[in-house]
Structure formats: C-alpha cells, structure tokens
C-alpha positions as CSV (number, residue, x, y, z in Angstrom):
1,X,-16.2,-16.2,3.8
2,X,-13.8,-16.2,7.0
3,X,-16.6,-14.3,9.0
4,X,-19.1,-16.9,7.7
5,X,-20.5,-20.1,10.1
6,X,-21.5,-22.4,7.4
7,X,-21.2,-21.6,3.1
8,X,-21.7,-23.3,0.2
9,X,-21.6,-23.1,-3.2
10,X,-24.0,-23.8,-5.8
11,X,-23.7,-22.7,-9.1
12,X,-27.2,-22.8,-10.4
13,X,-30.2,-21.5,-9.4
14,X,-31.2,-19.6,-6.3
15,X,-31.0,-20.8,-2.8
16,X,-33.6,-17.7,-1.6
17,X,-35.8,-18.9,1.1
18,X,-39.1,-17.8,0.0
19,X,-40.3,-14.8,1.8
20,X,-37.3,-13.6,2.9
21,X,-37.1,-9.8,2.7
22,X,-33.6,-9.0,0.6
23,X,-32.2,-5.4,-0.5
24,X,-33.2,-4.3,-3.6
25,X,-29.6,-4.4,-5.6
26,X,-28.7,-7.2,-8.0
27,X,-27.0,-9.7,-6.2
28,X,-23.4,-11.2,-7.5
29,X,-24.4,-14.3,-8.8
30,X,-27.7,-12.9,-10.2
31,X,-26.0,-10.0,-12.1
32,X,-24.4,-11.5,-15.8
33,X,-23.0,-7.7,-16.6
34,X,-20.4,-8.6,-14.4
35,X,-18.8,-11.2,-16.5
36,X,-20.4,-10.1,-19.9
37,X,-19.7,-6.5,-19.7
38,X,-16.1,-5.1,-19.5
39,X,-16.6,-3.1,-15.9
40,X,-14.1,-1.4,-14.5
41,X,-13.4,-1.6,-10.3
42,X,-15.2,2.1,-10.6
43,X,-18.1,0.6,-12.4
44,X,-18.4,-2.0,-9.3
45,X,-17.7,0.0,-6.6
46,X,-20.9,2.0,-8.0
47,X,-23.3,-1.0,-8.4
48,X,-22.3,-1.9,-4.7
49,X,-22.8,1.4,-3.7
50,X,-25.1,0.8,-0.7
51,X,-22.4,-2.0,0.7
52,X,-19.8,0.3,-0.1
53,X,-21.7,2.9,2.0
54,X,-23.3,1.0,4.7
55,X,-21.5,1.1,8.4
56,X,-18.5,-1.2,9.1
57,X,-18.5,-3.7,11.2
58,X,-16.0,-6.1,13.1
59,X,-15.9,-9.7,12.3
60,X,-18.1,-10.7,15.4
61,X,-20.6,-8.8,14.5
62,X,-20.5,-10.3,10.7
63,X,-20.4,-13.9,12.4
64,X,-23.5,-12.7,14.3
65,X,-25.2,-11.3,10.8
66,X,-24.4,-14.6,9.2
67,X,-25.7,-16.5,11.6
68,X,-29.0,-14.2,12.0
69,X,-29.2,-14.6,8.1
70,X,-29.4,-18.9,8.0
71,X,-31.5,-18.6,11.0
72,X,-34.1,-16.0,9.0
73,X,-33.8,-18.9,5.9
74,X,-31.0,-17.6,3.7
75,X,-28.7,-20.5,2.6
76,X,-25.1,-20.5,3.1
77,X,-24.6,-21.7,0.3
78,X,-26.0,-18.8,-1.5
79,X,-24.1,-16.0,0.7
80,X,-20.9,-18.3,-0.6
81,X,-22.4,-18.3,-4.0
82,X,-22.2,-14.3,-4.1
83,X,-19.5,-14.0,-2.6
84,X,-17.7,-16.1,-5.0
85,X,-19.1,-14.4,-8.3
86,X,-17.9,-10.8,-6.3
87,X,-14.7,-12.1,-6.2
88,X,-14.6,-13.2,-10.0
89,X,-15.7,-10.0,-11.3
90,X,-13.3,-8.4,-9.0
91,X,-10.6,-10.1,-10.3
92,X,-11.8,-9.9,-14.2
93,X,-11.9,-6.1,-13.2
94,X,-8.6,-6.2,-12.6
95,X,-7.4,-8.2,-15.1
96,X,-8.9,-5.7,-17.8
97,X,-7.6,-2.5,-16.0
98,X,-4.3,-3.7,-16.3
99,X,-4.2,-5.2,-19.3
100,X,-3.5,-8.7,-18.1
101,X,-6.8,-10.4,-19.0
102,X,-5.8,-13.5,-20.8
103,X,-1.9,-12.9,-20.1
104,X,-1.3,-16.1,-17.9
105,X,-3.0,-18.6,-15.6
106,X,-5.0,-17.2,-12.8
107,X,-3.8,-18.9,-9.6
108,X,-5.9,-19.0,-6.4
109,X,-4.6,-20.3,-3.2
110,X,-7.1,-21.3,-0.9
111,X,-6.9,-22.2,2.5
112,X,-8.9,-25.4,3.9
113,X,-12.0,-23.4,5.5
114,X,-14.5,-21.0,3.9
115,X,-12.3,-18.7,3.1
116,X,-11.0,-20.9,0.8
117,X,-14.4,-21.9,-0.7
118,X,-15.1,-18.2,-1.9
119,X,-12.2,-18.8,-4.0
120,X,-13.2,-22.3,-5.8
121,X,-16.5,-20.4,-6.1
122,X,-14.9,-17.3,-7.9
123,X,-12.7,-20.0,-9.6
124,X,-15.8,-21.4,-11.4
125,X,-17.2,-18.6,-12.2
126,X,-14.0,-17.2,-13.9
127,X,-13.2,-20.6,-15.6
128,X,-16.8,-21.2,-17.0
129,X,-17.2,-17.7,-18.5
130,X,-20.9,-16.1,-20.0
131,X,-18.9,-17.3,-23.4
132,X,-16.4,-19.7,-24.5
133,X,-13.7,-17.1,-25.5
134,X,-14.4,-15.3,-21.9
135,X,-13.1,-18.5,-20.1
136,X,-10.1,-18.8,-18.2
137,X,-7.1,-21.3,-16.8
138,X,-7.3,-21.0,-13.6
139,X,-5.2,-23.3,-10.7
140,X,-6.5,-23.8,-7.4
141,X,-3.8,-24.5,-4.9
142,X,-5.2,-26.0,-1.4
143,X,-3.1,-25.1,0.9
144,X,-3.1,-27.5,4.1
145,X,-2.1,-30.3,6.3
146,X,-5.7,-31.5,5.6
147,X,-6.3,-33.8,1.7
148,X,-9.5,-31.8,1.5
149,X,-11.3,-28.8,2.0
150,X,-12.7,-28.6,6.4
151,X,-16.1,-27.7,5.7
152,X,-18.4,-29.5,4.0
153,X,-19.6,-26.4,1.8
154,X,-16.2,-25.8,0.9
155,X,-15.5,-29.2,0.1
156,X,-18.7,-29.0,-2.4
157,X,-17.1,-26.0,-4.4
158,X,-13.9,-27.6,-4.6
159,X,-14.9,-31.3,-5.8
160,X,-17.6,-29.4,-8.3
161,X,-14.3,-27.6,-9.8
162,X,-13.0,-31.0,-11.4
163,X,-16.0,-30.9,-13.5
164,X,-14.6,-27.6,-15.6
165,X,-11.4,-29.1,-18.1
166,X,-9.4,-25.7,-17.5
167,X,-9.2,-25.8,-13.7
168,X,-6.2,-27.7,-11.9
169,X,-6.6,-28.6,-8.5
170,X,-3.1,-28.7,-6.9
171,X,-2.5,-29.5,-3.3
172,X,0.6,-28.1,-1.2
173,X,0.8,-29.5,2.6
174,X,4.6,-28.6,3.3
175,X,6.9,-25.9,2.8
176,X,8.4,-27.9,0.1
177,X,5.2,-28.4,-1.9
178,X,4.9,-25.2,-1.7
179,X,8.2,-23.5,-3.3
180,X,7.1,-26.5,-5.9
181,X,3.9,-24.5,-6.9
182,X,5.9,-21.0,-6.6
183,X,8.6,-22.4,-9.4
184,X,7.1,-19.9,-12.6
185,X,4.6,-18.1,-10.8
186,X,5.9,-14.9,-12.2
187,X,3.9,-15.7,-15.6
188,X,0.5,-15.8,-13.3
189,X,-2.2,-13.1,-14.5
190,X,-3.5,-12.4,-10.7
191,X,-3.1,-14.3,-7.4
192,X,-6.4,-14.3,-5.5
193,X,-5.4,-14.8,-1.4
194,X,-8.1,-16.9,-0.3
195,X,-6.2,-18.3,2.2
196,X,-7.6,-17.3,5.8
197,X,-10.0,-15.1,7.4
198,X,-10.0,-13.7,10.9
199,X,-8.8,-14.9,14.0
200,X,-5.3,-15.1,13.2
201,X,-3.2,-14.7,16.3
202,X,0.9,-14.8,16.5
203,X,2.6,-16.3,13.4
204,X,1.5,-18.2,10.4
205,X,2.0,-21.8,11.0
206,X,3.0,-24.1,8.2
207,X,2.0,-24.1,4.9
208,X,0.0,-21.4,5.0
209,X,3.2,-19.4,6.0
210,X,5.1,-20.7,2.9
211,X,2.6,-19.7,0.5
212,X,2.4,-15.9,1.6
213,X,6.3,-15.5,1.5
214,X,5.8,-16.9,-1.8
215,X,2.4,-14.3,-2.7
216,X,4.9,-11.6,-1.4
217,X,7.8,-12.6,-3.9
218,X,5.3,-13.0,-6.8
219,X,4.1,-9.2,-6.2
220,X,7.4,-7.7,-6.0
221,X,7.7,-9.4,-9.6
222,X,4.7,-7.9,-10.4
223,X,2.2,-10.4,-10.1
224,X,-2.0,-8.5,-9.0
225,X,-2.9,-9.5,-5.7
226,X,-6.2,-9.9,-4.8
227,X,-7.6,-10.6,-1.4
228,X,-10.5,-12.4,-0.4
229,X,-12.3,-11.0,2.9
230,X,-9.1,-9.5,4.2
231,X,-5.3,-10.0,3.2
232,X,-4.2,-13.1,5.2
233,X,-3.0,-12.8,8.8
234,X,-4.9,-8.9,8.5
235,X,-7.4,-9.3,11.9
236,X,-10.5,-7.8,10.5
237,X,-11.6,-6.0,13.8
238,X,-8.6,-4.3,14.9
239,X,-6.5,-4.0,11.5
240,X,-3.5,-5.6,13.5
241,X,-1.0,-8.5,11.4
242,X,0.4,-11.4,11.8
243,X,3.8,-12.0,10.5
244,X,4.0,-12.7,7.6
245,X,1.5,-10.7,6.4
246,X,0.0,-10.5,2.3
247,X,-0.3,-7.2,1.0
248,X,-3.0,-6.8,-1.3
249,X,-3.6,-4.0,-4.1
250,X,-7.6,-4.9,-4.0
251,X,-9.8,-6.0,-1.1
252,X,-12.8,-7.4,-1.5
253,X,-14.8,-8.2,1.2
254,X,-18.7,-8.8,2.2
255,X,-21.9,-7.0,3.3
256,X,-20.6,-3.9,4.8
257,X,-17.1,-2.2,5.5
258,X,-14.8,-4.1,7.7
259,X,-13.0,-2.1,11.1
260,X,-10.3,-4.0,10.8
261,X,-9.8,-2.7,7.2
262,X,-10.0,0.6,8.3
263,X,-8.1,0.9,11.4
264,X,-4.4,0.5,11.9
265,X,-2.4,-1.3,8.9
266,X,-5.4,-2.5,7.7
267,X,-5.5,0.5,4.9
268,X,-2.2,0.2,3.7
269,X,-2.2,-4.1,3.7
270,X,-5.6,-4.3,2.2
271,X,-4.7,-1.6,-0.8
272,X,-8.3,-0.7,-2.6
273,X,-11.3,-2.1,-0.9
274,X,-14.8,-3.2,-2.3
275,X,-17.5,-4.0,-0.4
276,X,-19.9,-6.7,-2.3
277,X,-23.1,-7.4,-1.0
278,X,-23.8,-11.4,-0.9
279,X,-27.5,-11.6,0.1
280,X,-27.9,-10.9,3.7
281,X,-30.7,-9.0,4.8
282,X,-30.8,-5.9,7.0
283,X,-32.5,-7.7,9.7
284,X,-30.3,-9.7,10.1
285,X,-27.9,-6.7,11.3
286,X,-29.8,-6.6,13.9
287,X,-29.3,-7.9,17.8
C-alpha cells in the first residue's frame, strides 16, 4: 500500500503474530466467498462495513497506523497479503457487474514501490483462482527506470508471479516502452492503477507519466479502471492532483476512509470507493 512502511506478500498461510488482538470481520485473504461466490461491489461494500464506516484518515496518520501495527507484531507482509486479495475481489466484482469477466486480459500496471506490490498480490490471486475455470490472464506491467521492484516485499510478490503460467511480467522504463504495451489495450477486461501512492507533488515524471496518458486513453475507449489506494497523482490527505491525473470508476483503498478521497477532486477522480480492511488492529490507531 502507498501509505504502508514495509509489505509483503505471502500467499499461504497466516502471518498473525500470536496474541495480537484483531477485529472480528473476515479478513481478505482469509475470506474464499470472495473469489468463489459471484459478489457484487454492494455485497463487499457490506462485508467491509465497519471499514467502510470507520473515520477517515490522512495518509500520515495511515503511515503512523502501519507502523504502530508491525511494531504491535502484525507482518507486512500480511497487511500486503489483504490488501492484495481486496483488490482481486474488487476487480472480479467489477468484471461480473459489467459483464466483462473473461472478455480480455486483465492488465495491471504497477509502479516500483508498494503500491505496486498490492497489485502483483491481487494479480495472483486473480490468476490462480479457487478453480481452474475461475482463473485469469493477467499482465503485470512494471513501470520504472528501476529492472525490479524498490522494496524487498514487493520484489517477493513480483518474482513469486513467474511461478503462475497465465501471468506475463512486462517491463516499460521509457515513454516508448510504454506506447509499446498501450498498442491493443482497448481489448483489456480492467486496468488496475497500481502505480503510486501518496506524496506526489508537481508533475509525473517519466514513465509513470506515459502510462497514465495511456490509462486515460484506454478509459475513454471504455476500458474499467480500477485504483489501488488512490488514483495515481490523487494526494490522499488533501484530495489535490498532479497532472496528469487517472480517473478511476472504483477506489479501493485500506483500513478506514481516506481525506484525501473525500475532500476536493478526490470524489470525482476516485469514482466509487471501498474501504477493505487488511488486518490492522484498532490500537494501532492510536498515538
């Protein structure tokens, strides 16, 4: 998550510190009716309902939560695990509403930090599937100067996607490469923005730039757009943008409500917003 100080993303198991007081609702990468039953955004909006309800917050007070979280024992690799298996039933959601589940590829473009690693981590969940015909193709486009992912969690999620046969890893570093990955992106199912977080100040530098010129084209054609955290270059404590900007049609982002989602052009960038909840415990809302 762009709030997050350290994720990861394991796909198994449970990363639960023992002991550690938690809220009573099925967490995302616990809960297999998201993937094995057909919900609807409705259906998830009510199974999150305490998220969805709970008071927002600005994103230095969600960096503050996150830390307070690892530092009461939760992993980051399990707040990154839930927030990636949010993000997949999102999208499936999405897909079903409109009619577009199995239509085309799913493409998610993921920037180099965490961010980006809630999108391998919905990747894998959407590409594995509770059953074989449930699967999907879905291309993960790193976008950045960098080879690899920044952070060593995201890095995990993205070298544990070349174990699944229908996920491409693509990797665009310049404009060029990126109008490359755009040629046919009209046939795309969804786009999932996992691009950046908070903390975006003045205009997009290269490629990320590129690539949301490109989402923006691909939406006008038609083309779902799904936001991870907050629609790139959207500041999630004032609901200021950068230029460019993405303009989602769903939202989904983490814990509790976000300011910056509220306030400003947040509502009208960030389209319908979900709040998931990914495993953080009320005390750690706290100080």
């Amino acid at each position: 998550m762009s709030e997050r100080t350290a994720a990861g993303a394991g796909e198994q198991g449970s990363d639960r510190a023992p002991g550690t007081a938690r809220d009573t609702a099925t967490l995302p990468a616990d809960d297999t009716a998201l993937q094995a039953e057909a919900l609807t955004l409705d259906d998830l909006a009510t199974r999150w309902h305490d998220a969805m309800s709970a008071g927002p917050i600005g994103a230095e007070a969600m960096r503050g939560a996150d830390r307070r979280a690892q530092a009461l024992g939760i992993r980051g690799s399990e707040l990154m695990r839930n927030a990636g298996a949010a993000v997949a039933a999102v999208a499936r959601a999405m897909l079903l509403e409109r009619g577009r589940w199995g239509s085309g590829p799913i493409l998610v473009l993921a920037g180099p930090g965490n961010n980006g690693g809630d999108g391998s981590v919905a990747a894998w969940f959407l590409a594995r599937g509770p059953h074989a015909n449930d699967a999907r193709f879905v291309a993960v486009a790193l976008i950045a100067t960098e080879p690899r992912p920044t952070t060593r969690e995201a890095a995990r999620a993205w070298d544990r996607l070349g174990q699944l046969a229908n996920v491409e890893r693509l990797h665009a570093a310049t404009p060029l490469e990126v109008a490359l990955l755009g040629h046919g992106i009209e046939r795309a199912a969804l786009i999932v923005d996992a691009l950046l977080g908070t903390g975006v100040r003045g205009p997009l530098r290269e490629p990320v730039r590129s690539a949301v010129e490109m989402i923006e084209r691909a939406r006008a054609g038609g083309v779902p757009l799904l936001a991870v955290d907050t629609p790139t270059s959207v500041d999630l404590s004032s609901g200021d943008a950068s230029d460019p900007v993405v303009h989602a049609d769903v939202t989904v982002t983490f814990h509790r409500p976000k300011l910056g989602l509220l306030a400003r052009r947040g509502p009208a960038l960030a389209g319908r917003v979900l709040v998931a909840p990914i495993g953080i415990p009320r005390d750690a809302d706290a100080g």
